[in-house]
C-alpha positions as CSV (number, residue, x, y, z in Angstrom):
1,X,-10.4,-19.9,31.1
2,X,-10.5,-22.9,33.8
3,X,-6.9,-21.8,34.5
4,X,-5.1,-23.4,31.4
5,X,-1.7,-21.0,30.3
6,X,-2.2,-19.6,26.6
7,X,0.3,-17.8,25.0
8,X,0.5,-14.3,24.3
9,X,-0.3,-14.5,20.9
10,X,-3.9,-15.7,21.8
11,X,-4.6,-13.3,23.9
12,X,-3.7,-10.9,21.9
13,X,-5.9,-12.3,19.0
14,X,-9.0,-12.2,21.2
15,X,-8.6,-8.5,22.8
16,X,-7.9,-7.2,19.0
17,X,-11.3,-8.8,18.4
18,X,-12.9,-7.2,21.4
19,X,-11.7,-3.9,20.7
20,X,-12.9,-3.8,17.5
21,X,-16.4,-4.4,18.0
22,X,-16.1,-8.1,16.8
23,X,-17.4,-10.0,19.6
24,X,-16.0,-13.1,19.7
25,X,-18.5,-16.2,19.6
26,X,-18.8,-18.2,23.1
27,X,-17.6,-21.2,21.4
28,X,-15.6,-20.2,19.1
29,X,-13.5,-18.3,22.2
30,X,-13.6,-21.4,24.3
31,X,-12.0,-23.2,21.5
32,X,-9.5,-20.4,20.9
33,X,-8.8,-20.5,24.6
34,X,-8.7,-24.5,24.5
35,X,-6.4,-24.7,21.4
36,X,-4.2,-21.4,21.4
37,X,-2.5,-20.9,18.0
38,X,-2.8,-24.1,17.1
39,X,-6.1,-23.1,16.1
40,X,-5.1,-20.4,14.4
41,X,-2.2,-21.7,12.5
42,X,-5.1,-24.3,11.3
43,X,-7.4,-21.5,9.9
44,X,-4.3,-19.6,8.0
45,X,-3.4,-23.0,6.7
46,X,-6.5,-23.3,5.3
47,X,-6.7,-19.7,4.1
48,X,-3.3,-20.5,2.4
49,X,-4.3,-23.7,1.1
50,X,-7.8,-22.5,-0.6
51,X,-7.6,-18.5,-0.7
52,X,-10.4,-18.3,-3.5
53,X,-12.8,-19.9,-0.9
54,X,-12.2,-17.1,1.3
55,X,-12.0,-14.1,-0.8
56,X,-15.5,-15.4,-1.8
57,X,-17.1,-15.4,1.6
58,X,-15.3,-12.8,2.5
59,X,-17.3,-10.8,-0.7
60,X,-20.3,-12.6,0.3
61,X,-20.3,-11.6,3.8
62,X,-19.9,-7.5,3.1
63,X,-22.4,-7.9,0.1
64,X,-24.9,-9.5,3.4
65,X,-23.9,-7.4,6.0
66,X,-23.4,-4.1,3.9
67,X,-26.2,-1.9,6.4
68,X,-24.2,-2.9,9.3
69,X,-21.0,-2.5,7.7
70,X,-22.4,1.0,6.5
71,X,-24.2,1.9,10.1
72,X,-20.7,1.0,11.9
73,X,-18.4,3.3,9.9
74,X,-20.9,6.3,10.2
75,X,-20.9,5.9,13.9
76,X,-16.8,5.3,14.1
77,X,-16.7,8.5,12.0
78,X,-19.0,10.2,14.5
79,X,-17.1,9.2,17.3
80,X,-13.7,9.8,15.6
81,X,-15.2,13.8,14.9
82,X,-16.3,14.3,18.6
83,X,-13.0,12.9,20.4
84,X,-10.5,14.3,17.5
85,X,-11.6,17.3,16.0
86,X,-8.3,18.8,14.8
87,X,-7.4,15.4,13.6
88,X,-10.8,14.9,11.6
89,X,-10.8,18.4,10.2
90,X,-7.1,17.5,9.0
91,X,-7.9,14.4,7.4
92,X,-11.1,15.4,5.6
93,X,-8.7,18.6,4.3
94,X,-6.7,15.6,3.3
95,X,-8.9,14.0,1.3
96,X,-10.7,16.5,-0.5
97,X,-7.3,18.4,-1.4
98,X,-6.6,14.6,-2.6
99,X,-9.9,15.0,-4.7
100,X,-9.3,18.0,-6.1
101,X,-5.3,16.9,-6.9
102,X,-6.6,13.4,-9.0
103,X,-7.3,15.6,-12.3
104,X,-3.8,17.3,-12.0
105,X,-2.0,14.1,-11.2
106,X,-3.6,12.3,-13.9
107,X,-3.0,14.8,-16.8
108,X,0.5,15.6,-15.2
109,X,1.2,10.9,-15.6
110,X,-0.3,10.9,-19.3
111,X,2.1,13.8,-20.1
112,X,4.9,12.4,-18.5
113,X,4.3,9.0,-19.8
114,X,3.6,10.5,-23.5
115,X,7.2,12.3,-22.9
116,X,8.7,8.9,-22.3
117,X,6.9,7.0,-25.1
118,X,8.2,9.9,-28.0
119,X,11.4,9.9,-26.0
120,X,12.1,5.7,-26.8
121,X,13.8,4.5,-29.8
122,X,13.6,1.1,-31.0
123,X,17.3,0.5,-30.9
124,X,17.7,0.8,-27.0
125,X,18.2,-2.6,-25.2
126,X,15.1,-2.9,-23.7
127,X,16.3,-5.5,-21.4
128,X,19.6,-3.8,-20.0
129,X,16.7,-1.0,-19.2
130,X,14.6,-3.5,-17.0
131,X,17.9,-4.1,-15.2
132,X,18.1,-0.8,-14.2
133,X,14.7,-1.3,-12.5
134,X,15.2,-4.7,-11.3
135,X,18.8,-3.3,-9.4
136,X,16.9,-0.2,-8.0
137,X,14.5,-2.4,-6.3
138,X,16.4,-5.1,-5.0
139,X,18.5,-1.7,-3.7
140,X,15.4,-0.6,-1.9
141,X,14.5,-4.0,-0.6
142,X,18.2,-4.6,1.1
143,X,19.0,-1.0,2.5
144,X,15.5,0.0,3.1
145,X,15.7,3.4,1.3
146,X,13.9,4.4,-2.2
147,X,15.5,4.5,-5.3
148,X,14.2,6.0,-8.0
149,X,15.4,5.1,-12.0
150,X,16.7,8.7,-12.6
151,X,17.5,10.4,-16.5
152,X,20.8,11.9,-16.2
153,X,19.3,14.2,-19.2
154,X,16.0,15.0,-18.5
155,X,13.1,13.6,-20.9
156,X,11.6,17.5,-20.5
157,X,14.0,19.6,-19.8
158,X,14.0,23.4,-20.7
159,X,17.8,23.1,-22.2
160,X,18.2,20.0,-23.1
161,X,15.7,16.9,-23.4
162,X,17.4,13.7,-23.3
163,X,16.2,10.3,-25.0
164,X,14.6,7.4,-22.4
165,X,17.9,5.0,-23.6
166,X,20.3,2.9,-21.2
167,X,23.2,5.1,-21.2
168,X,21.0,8.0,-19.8
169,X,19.5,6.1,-16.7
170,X,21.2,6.1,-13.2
171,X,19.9,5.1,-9.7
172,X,19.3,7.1,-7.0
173,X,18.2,7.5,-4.0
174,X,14.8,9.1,-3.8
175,X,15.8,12.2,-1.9
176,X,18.6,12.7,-4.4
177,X,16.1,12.2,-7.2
178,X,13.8,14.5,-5.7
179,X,16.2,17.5,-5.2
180,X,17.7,17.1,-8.8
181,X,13.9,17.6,-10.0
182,X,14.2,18.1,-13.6
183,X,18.0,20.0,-14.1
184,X,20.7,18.6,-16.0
185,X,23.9,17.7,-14.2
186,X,26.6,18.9,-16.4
């Protein structure tokens, strides 16, 4: 390091690598080191500049190094299991519940979407619709809290089923959403 200051963001960058089993090259640290983020502002300007290039190597390199790639996640998994054993058993129960869900999900979407499509009439104004959309998620992106396009007549209700039209949409938040479910506000 032949005493030279480096900022914070350097070192950071080279004990993210370390930690993560990516051993830095000598010279490639010793240029890191020499040139701080200056380096690294050069490499995402290239990135930026020429993505394609390095979404291709990027594909070449896990096609070339697939075994290794493949021997390293079996022994993180291995280690994760021995030092976390509540947390592994919850996250397989995760991901096989998740497994066994992707069925129901799916056939639950294709009869909510089928709702939806019978539901449409060519008369509404499809583009006072998108608004609706477009306003809840500029909502979400300035207060930081989900909103969710809500029918104020259900499409499947049990009473009533309401059409998928303009004057039936309102925005809400996503907890308000979610504890309507499918009722009818009278």
């Amino acid at each position: 390091m032949n005493g030279e200051p480096y900022d914070c963001f350097t070192q950071a960058w080279i004990d993210a690598a370390e930690t993560h089993g990516g051993k830095l090259k000598r010279r490639q640290r010793a240029k890191y080191l020499r040139h701080g983020s200056k380096y690294r502002k050069k490499q995402l300007f290239d990135r930026a500049s020429d993505p394609e290039k390095f979404v291709k190597r990027a594909a070449e390199q896990r096609v070339r190094h697939a075994d290794r790639i493949a021997r390293e996640k079996i022994a993180w998994e291995r280690k994760f299991k021995e030092e976390h054993p509540e947390k592994h058993k919850a996250r397989r129960k995760a991901i096989e519940a998740k497994r066994t869900k992707a069925g129901k999900n799916a056939a639950r979407s294709a009869r909510r979407n089928a709702a939806k499509k019978q539901r449409s009439v060519t008369w509404a104004d499809k583009e006072h619709m998108n608004l609706f959309y477009e306003v809840a998620a500029v909502l979400w992106e300035v207060t930081g809290e989900e909103h969710h396009i809500d029918h104020i007549d259900p499409l499947r209700g049990e009473n009533i089923s309401g059409l998928h039209v303009p004057e039936n949409l309102q925005i809400l938040t996503a907890h308000d959403n979610r504890v309507k479910i499918n009722k009818w506000a009278a």
